[in-house]
C-alpha positions in Angstrom: 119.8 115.9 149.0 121.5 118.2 146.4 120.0 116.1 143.4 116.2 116.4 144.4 116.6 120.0 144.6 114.3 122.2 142.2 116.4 125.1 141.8 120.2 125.3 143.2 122.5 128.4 143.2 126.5 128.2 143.4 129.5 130.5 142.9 131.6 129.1 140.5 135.3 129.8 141.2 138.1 128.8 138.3 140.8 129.8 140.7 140.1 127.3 143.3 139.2 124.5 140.9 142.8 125.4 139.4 144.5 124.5 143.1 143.5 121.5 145.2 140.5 122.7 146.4 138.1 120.9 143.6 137.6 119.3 140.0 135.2 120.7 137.4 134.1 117.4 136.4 132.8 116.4 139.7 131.1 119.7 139.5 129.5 119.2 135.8 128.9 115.6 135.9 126.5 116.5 138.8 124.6 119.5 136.9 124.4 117.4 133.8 122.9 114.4 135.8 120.4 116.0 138.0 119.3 119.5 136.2 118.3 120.6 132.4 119.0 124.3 132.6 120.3 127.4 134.2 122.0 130.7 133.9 126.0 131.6 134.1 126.6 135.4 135.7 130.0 137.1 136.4 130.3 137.9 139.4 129.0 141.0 140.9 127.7 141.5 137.9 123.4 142.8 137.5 123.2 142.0 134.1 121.4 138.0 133.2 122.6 136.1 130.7 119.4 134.6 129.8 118.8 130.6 130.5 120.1 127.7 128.2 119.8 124.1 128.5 122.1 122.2 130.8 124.6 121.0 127.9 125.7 124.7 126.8 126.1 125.9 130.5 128.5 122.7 131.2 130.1 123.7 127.8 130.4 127.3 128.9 131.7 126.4 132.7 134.5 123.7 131.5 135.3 126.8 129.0 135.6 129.4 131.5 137.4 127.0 134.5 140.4 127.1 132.3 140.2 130.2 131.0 139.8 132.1 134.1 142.2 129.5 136.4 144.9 132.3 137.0 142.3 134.9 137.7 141.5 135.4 141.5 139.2 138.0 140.8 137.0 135.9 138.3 134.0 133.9 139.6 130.5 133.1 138.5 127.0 133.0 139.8 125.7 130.1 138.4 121.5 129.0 138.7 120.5 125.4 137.7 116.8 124.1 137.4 115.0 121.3 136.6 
C-alpha cells in the first residue's frame, strides 16, 4: 500500500537503525524502488533543503545513519515523491 503512494513522509532515526529496531537498507531499497525524489530536514528544523532525485537522498540517508548512530537527539524529516 506504501509503494502506490504519491507522496510519503517519515522520520528518519540513525539511533534506532543503530540498535535492533531496523536496517537502513530495507529502508532505502524501498525509496529507491518506488519514488524518484524528496527532501532530507533535521529535525525540528524550519529551514528546506530543497528536493533532489531519489539517488542523492539514499546517498545522503546511508551517509547520515552512520554518522548520526550514537546521537539520540539526531533525526530527520524525510519527504519522498514520485
Amino acid at each position: 500500500m506504501l509503494a502506490r503512494a504519491e507522496l510519503l513522509t517519515l522520520e528518519f532515526w540513525p539511533y534506532a537503525l543503530a540498535g535492533d529496531a531496523g536496517d537502513v537498507t530495507t529502508i532505502v531499497d524501498f525509496l529507491r524502488a518506488n519514488f524518484t525524489q524528496g527532501e532530507i530536514v533535521a529535525g525540528d528544523s524550519d529551514d528546506p533543503a530543497g528536493t533532489e532525485p531519489i539517488a542523492a537522498l539514499i546517498d545522503q540517508l546511508i551517509k547520515r545513519a552512520e554518522s548520526d548512530r550514537a546521537d539520540r537527539d539526531v533525526y530527520y524529516d524525510v519527504w519522498v515523491s514520485k
